[in-house]
PDB file of N, CA, C and O in Angstrom:
ATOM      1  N   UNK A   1      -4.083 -92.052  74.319  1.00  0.00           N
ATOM      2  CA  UNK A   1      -3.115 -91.242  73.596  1.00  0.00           C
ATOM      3  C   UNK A   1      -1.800 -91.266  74.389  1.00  0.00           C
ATOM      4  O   UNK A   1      -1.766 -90.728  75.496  1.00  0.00           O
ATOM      5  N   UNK A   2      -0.694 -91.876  73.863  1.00  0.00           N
ATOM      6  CA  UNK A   2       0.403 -91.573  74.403  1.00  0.00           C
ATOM      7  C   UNK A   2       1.283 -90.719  74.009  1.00  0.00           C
ATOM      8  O   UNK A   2       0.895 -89.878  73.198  1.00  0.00           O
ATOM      9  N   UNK A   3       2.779 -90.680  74.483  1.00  0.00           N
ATOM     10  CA  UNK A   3       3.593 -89.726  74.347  1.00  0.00           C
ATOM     11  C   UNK A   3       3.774 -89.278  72.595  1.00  0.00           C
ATOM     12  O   UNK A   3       3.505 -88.205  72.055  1.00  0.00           O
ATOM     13  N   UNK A   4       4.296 -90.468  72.033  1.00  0.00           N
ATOM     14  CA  UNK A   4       4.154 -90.607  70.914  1.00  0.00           C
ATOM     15  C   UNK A   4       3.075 -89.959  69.639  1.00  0.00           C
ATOM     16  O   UNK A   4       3.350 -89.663  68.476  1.00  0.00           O
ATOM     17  N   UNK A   5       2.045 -89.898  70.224  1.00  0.00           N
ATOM     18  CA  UNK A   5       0.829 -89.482  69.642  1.00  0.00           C
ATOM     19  C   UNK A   5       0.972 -87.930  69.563  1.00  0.00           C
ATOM     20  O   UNK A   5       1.103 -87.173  68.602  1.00  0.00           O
ATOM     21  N   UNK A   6       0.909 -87.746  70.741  1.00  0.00           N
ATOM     22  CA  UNK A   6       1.108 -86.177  71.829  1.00  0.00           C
ATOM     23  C   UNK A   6       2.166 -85.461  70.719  1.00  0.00           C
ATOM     24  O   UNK A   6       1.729 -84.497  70.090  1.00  0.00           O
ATOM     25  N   UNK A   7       3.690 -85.964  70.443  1.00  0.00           N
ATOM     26  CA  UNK A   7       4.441 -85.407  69.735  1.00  0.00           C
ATOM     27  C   UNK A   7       4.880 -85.264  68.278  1.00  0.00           C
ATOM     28  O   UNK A   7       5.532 -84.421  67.662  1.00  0.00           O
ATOM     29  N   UNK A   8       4.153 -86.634  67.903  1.00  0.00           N
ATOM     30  CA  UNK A   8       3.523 -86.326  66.482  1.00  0.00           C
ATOM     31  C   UNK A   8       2.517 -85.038  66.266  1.00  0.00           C
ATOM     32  O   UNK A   8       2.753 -84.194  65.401  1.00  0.00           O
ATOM     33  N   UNK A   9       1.610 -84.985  66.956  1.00  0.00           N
ATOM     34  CA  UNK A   9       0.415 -83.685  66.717  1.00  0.00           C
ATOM     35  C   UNK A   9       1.138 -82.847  66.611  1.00  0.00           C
ATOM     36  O   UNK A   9       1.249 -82.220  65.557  1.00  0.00           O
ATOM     37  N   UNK A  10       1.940 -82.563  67.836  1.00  0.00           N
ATOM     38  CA  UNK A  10       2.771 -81.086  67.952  1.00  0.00           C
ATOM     39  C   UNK A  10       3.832 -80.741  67.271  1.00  0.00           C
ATOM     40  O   UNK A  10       4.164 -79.585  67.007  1.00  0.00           O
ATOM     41  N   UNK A  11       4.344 -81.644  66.994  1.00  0.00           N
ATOM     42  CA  UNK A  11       5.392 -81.486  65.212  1.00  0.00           C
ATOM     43  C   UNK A  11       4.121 -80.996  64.020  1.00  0.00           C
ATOM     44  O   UNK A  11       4.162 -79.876  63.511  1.00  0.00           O
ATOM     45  N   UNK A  12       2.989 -82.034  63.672  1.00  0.00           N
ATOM     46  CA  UNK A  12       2.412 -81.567  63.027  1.00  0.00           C
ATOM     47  C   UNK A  12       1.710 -79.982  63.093  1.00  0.00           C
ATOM     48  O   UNK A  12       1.467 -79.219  62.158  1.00  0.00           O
ATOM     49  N   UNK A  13       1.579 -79.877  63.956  1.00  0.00           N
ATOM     50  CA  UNK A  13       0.801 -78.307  64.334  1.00  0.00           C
ATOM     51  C   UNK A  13       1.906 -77.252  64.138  1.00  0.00           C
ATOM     52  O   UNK A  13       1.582 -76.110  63.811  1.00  0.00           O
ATOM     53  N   UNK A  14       2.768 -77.474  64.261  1.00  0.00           N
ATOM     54  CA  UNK A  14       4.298 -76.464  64.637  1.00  0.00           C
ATOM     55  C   UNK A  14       4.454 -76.399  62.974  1.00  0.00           C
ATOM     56  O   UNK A  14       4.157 -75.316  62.468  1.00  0.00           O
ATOM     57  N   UNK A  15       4.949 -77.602  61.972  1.00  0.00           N
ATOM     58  CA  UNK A  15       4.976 -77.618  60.261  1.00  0.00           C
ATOM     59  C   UNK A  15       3.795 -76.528  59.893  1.00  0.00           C
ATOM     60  O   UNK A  15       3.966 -75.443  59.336  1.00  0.00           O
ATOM     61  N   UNK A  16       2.610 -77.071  60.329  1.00  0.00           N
ATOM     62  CA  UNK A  16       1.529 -76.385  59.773  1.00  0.00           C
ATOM     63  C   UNK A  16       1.333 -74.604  60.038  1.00  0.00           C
ATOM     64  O   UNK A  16       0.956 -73.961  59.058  1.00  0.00           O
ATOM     65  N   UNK A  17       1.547 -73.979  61.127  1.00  0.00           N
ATOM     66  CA  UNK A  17       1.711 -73.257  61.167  1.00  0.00           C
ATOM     67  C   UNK A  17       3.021 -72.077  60.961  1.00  0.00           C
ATOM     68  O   UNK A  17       2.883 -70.883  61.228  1.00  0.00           O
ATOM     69  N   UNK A  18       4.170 -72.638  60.485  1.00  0.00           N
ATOM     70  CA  UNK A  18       4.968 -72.358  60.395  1.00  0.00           C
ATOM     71  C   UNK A  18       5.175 -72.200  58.812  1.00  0.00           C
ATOM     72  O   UNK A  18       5.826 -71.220  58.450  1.00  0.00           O
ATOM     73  N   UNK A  19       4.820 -72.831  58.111  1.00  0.00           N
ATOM     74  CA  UNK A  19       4.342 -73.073  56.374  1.00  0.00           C
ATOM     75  C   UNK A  19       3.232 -71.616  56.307  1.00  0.00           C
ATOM     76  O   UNK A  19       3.363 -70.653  55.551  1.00  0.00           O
ATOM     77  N   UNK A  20       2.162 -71.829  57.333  1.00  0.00           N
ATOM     78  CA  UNK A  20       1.350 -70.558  56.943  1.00  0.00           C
ATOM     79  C   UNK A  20       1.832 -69.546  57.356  1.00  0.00           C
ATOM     80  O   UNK A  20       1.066 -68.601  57.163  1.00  0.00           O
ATOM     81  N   UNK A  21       2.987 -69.195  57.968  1.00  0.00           N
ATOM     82  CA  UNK A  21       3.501 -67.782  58.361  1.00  0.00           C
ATOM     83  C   UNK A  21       4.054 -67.421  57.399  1.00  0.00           C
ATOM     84  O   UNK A  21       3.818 -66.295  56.962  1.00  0.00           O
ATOM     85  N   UNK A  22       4.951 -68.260  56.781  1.00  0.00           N
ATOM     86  CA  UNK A  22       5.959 -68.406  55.374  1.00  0.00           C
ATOM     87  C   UNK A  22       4.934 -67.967  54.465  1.00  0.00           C
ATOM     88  O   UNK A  22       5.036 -66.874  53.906  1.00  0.00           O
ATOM     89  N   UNK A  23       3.941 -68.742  54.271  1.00  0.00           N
ATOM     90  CA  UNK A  23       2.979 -68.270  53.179  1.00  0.00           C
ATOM     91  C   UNK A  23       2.677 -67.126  53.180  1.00  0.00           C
ATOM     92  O   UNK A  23       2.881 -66.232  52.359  1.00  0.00           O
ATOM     93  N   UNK A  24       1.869 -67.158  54.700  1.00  0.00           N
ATOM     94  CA  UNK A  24       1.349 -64.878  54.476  1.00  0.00           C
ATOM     95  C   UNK A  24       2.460 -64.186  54.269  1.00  0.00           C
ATOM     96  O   UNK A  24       2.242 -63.094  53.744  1.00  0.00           O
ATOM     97  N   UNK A  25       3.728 -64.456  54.522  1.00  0.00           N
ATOM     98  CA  UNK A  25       4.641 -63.520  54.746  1.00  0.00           C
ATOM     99  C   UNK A  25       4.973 -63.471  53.203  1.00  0.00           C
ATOM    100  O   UNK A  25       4.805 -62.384  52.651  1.00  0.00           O
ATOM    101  N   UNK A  26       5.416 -64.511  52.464  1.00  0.00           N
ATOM    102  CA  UNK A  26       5.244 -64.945  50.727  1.00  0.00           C
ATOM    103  C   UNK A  26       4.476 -64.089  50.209  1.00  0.00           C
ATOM    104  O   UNK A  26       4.963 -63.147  49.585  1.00  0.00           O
ATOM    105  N   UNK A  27       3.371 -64.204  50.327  1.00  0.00           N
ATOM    106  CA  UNK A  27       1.953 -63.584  49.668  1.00  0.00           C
ATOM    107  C   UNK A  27       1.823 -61.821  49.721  1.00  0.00           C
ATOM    108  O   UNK A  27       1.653 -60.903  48.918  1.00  0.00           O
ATOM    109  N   UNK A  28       2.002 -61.984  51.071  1.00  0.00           N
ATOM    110  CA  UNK A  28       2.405 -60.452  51.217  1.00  0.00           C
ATOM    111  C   UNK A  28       3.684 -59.579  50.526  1.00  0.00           C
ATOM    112  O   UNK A  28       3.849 -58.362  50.608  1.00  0.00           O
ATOM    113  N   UNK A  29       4.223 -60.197  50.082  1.00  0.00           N
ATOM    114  CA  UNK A  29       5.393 -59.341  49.603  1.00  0.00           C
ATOM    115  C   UNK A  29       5.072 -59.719  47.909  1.00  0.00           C
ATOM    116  O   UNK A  29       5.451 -58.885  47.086  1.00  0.00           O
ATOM    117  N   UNK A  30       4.540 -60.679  47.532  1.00  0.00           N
ATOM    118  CA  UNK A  30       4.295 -60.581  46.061  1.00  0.00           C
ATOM    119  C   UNK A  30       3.885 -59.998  45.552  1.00  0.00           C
ATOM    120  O   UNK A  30       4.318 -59.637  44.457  1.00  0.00           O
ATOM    121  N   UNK A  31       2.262 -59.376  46.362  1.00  0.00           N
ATOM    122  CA  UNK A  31       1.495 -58.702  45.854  1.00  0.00           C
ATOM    123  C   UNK A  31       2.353 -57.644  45.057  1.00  0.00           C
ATOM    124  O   UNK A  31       2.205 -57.551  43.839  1.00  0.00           O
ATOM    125  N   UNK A  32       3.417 -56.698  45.864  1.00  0.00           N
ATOM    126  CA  UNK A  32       3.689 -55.882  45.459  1.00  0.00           C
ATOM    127  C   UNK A  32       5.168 -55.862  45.758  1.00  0.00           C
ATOM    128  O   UNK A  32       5.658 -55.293  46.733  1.00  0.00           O
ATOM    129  N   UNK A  33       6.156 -56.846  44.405  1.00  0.00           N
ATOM    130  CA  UNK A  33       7.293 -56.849  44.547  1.00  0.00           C
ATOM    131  C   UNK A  33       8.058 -55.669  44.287  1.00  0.00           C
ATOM    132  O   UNK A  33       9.111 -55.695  44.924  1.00  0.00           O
ATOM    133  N   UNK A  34       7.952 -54.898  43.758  1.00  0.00           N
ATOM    134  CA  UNK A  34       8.660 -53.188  43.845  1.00  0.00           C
ATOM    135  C   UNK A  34       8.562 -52.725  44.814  1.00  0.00           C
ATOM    136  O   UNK A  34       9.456 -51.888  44.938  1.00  0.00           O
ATOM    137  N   UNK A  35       7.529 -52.812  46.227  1.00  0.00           N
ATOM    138  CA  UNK A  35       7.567 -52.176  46.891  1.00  0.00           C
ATOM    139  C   UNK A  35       9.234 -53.073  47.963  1.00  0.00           C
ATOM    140  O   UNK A  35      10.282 -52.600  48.402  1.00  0.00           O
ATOM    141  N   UNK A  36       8.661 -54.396  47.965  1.00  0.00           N
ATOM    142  CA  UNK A  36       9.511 -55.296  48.608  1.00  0.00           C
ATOM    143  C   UNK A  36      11.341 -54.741  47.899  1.00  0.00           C
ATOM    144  O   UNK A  36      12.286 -54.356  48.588  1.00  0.00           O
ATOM    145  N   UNK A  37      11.323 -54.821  47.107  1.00  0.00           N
ATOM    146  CA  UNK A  37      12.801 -54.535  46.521  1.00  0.00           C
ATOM    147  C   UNK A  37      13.209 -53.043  47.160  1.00  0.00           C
ATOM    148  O   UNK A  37      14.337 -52.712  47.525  1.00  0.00           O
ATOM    149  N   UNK A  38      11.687 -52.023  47.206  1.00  0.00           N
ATOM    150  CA  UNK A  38      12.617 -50.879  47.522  1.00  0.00           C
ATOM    151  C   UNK A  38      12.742 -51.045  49.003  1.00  0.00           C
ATOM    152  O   UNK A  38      13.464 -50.365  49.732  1.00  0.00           O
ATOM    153  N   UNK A  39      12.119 -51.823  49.290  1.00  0.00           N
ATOM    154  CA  UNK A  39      12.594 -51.969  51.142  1.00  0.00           C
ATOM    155  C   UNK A  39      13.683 -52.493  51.678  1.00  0.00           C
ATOM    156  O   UNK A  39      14.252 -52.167  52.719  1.00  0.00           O
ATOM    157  N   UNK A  40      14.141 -53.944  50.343  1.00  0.00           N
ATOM    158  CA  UNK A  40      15.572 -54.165  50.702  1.00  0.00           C
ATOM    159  C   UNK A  40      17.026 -53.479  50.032  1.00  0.00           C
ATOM    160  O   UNK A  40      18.187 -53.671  50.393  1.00  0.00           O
ATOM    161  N   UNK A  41      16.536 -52.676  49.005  1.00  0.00           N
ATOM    162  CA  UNK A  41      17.503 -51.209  48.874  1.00  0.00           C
ATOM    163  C   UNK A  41      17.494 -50.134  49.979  1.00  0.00           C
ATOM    164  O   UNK A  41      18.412 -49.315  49.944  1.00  0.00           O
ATOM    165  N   UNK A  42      16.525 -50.028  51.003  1.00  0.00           N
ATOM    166  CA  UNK A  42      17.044 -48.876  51.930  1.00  0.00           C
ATOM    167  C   UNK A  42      17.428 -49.249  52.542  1.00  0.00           C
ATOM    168  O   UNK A  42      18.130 -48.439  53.147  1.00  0.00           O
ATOM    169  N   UNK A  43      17.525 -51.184  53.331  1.00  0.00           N
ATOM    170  CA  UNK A  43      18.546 -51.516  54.396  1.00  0.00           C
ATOM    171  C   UNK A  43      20.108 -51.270  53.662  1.00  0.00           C
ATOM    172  O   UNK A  43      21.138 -51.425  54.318  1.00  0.00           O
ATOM    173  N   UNK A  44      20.114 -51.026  52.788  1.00  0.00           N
ATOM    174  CA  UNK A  44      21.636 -50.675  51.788  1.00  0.00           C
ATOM    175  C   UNK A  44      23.088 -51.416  52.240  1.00  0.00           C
ATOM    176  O   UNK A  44      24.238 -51.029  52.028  1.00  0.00           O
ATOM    177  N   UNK A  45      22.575 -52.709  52.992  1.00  0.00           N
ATOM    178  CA  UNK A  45      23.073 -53.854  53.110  1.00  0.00           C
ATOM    179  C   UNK A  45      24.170 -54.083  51.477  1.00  0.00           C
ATOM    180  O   UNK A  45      25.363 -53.781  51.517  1.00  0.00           O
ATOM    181  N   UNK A  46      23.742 -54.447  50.618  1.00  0.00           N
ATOM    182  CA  UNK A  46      24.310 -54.764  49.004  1.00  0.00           C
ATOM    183  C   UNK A  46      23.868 -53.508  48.299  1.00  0.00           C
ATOM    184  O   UNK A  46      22.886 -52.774  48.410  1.00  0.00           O
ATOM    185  N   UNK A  47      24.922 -53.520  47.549  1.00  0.00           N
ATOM    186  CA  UNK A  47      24.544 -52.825  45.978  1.00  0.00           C
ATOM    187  C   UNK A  47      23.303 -52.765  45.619  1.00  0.00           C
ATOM    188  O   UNK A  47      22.708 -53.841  45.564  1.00  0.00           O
ATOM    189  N   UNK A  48      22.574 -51.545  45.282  1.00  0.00           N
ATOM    190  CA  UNK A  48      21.379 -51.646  44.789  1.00  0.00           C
ATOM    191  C   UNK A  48      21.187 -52.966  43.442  1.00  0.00           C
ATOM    192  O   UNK A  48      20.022 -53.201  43.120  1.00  0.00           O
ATOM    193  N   UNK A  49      22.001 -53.547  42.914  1.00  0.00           N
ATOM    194  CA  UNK A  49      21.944 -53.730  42.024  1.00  0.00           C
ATOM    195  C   UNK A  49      21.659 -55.748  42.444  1.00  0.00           C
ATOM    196  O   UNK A  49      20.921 -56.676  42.114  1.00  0.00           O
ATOM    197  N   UNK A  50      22.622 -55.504  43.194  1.00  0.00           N
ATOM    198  CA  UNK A  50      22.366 -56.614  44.334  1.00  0.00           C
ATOM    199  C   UNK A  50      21.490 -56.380  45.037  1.00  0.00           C
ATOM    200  O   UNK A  50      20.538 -56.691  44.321  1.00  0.00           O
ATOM    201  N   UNK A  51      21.058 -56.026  46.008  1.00  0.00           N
ATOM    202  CA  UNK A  51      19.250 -55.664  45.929  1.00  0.00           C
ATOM    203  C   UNK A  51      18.501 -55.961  45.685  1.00  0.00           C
ATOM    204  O   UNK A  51      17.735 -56.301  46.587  1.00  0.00           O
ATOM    205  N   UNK A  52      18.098 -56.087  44.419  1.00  0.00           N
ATOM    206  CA  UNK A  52      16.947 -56.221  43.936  1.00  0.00           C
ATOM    207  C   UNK A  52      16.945 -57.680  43.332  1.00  0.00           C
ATOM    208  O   UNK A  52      15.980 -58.163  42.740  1.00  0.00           O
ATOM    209  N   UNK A  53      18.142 -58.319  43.555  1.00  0.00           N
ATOM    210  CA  UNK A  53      18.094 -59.865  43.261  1.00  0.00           C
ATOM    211  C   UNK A  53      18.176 -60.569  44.475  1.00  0.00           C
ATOM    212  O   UNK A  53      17.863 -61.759  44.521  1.00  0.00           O
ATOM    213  N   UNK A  54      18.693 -59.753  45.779  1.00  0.00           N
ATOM    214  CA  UNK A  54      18.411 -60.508  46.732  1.00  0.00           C
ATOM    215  C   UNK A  54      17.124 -60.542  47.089  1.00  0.00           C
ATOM    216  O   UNK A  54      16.620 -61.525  47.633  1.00  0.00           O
ATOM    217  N   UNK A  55      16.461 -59.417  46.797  1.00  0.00           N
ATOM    218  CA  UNK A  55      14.578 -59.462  47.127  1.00  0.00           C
ATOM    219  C   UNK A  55      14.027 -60.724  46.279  1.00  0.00           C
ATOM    220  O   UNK A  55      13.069 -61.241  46.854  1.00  0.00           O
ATOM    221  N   UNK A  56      14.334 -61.278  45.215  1.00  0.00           N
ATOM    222  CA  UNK A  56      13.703 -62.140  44.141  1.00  0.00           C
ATOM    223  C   UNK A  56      14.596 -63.320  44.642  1.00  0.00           C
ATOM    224  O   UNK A  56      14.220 -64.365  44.111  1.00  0.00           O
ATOM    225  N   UNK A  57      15.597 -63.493  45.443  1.00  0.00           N
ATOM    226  CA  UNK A  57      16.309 -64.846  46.278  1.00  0.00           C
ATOM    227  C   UNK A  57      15.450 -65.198  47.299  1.00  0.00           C
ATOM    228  O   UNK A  57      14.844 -66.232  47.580  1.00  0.00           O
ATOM    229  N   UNK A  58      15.528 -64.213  47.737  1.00  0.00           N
ATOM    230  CA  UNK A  58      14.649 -63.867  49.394  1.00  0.00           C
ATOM    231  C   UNK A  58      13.091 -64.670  48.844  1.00  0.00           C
ATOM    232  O   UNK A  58      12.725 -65.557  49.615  1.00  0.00           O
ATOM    233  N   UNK A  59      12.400 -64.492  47.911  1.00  0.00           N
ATOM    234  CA  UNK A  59      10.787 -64.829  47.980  1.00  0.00           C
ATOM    235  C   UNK A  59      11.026 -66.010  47.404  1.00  0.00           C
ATOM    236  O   UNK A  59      10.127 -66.840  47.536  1.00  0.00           O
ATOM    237  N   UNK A  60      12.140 -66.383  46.700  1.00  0.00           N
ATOM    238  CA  UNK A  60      12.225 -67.847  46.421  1.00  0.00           C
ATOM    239  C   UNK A  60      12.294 -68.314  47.539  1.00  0.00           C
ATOM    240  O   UNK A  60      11.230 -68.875  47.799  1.00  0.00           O
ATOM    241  N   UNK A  61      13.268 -68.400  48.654  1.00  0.00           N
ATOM    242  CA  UNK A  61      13.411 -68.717  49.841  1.00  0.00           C
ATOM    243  C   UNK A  61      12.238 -69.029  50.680  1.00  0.00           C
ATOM    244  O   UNK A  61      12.133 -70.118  51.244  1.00  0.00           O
ATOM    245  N   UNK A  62      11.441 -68.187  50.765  1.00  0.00           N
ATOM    246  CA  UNK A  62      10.033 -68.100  51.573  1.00  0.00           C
ATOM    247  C   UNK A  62       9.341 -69.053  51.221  1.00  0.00           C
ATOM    248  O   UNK A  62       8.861 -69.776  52.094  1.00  0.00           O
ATOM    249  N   UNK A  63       9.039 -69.382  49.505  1.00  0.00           N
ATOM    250  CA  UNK A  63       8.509 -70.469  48.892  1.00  0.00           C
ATOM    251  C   UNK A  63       9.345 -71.717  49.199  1.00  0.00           C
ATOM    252  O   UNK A  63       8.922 -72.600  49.947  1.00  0.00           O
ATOM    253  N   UNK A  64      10.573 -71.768  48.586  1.00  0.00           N
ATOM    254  CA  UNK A  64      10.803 -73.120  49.211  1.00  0.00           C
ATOM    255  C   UNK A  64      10.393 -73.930  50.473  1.00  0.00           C
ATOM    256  O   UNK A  64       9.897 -75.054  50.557  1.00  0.00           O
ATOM    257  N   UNK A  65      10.666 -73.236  51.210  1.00  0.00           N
ATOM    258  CA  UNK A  65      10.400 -72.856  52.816  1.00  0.00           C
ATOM    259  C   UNK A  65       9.272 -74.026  52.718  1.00  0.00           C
ATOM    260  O   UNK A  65       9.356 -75.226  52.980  1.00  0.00           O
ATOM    261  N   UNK A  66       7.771 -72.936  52.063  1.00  0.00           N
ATOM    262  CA  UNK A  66       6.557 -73.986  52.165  1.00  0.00           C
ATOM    263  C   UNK A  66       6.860 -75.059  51.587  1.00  0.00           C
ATOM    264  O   UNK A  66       6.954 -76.032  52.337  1.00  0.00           O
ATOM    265  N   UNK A  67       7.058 -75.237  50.445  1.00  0.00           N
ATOM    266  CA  UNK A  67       7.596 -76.256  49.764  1.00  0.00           C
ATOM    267  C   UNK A  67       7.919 -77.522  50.444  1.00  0.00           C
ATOM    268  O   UNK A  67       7.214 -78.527  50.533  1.00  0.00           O
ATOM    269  N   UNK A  68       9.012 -77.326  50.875  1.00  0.00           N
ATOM    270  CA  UNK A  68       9.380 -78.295  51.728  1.00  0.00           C
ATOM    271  C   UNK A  68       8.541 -78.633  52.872  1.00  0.00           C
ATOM    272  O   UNK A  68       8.445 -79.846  53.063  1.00  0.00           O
ATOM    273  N   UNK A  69       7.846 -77.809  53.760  1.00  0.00           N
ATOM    274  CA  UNK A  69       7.116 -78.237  54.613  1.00  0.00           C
ATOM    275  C   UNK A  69       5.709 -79.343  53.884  1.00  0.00           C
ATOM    276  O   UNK A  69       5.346 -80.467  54.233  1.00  0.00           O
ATOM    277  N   UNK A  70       5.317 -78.643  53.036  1.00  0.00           N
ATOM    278  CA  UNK A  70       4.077 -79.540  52.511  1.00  0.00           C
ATOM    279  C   UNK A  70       4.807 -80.716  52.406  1.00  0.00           C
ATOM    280  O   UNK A  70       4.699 -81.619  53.236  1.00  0.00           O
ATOM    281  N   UNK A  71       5.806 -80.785  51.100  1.00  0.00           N
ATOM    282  CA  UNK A  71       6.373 -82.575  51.076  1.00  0.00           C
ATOM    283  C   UNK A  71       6.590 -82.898  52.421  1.00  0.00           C
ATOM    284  O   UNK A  71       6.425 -84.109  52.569  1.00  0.00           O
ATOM    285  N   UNK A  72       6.929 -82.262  53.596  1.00  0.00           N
ATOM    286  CA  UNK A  72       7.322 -83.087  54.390  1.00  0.00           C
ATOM    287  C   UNK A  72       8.626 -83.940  54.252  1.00  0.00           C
ATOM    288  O   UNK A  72       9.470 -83.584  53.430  1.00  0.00           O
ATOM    289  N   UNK A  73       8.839 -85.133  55.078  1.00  0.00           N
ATOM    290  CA  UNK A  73      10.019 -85.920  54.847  1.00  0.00           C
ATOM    291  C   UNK A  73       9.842 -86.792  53.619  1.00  0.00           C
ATOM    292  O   UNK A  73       8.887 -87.529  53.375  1.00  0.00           O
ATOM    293  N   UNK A  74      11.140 -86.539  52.743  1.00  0.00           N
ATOM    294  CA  UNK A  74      10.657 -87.390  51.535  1.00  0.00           C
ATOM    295  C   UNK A  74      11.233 -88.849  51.237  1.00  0.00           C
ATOM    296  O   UNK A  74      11.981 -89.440  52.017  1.00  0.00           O
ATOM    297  N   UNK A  75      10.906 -89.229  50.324  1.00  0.00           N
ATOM    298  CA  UNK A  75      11.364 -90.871  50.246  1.00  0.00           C
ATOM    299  C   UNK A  75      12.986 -90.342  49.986  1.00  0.00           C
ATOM    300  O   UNK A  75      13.361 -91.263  49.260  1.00  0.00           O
ATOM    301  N   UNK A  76      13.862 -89.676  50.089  1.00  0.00           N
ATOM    302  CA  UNK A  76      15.395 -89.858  50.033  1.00  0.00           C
ATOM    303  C   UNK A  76      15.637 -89.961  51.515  1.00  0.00           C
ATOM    304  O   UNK A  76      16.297 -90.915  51.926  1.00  0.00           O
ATOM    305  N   UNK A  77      15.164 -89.066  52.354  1.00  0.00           N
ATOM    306  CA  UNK A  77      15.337 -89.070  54.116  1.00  0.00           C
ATOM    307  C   UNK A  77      15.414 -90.827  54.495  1.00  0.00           C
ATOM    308  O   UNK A  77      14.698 -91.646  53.919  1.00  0.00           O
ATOM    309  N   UNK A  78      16.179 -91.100  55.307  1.00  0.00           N
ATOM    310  CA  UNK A  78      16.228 -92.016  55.767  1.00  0.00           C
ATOM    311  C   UNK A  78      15.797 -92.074  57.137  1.00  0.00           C
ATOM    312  O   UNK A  78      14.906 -92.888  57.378  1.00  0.00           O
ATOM    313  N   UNK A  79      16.362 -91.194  58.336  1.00  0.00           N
ATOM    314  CA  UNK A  79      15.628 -91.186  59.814  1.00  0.00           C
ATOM    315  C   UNK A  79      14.744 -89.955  59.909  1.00  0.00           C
ATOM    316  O   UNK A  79      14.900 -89.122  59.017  1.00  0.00           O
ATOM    317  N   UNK A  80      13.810 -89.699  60.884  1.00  0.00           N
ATOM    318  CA  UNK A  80      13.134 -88.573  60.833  1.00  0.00           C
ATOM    319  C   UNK A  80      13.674 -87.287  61.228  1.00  0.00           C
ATOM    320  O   UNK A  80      13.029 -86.291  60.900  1.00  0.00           O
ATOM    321  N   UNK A  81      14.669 -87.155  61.829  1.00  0.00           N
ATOM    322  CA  UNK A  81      15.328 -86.192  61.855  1.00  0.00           C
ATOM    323  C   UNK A  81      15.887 -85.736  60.933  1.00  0.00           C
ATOM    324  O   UNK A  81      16.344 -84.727  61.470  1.00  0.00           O
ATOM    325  N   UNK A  82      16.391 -85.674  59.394  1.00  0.00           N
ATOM    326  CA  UNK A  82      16.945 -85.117  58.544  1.00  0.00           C
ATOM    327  C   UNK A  82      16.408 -84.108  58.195  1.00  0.00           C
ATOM    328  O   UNK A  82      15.222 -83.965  58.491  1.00  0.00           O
ATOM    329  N   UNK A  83      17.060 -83.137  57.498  1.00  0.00           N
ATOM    330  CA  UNK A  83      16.206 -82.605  56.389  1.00  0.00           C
ATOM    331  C   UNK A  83      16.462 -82.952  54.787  1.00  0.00           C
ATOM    332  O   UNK A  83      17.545 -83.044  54.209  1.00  0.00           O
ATOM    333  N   UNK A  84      15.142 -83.112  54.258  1.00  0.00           N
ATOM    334  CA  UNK A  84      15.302 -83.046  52.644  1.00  0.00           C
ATOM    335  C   UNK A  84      16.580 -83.088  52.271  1.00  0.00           C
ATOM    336  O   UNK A  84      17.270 -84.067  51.986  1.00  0.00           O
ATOM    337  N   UNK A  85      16.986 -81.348  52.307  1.00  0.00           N
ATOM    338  CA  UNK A  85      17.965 -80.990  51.081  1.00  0.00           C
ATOM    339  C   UNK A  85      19.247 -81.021  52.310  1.00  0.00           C
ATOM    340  O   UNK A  85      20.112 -80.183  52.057  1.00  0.00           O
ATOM    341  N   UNK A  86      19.385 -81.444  52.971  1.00  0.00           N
ATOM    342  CA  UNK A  86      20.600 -81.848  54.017  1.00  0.00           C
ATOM    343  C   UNK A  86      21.180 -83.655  53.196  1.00  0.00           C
ATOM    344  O   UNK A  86      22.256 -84.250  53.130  1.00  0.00           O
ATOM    345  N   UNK A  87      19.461 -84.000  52.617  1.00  0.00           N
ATOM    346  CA  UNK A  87      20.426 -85.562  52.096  1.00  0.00           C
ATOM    347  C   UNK A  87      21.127 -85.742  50.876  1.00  0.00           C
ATOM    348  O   UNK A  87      21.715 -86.801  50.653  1.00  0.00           O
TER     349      UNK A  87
END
């Protein structure tokens, strides 16, 4: 096993667990999106009105998040360093 090997795994392990934090953290707030909205109305950051669409931005966000990790790098990426929606 060389270096190469070594840092492939650990990219892979780092995606993988990082997708499942996104996920529980996803999952957890779906269950019960009213509760999630009234939590980002008491940081009273935006307009309540704004609020409650940034909570429904916000869990899109989380999903994409996985999203993108599952595809991984896609056939538009050209070096491995990009991201996706950076191309």
């Amino acid at each position: 096993m060389d270096l190469t090997d070594i840092v492939t795994f650990v990219s892979a392990f780092c995606r993988c667990a990082t997708g499942f934090v996104f996920l529980l953290s996803f999952g957890s707030k779906v269950r019960d999106i009213a509760q999630f909205q009234r939590s980002v109305v008491a940081f009273r950051l935006l307009p309540r009105k704004l609020s409650h669409i940034a909570a429904i931005l916000f869990l899109g966000g989380e999903l994409v998040v996985v999203l993108f990790l599952l595809v991984g790098e896609c056939c538009c990426c050209q070096d491995s360093y990009s991201l996706c929606f950076y191309s």
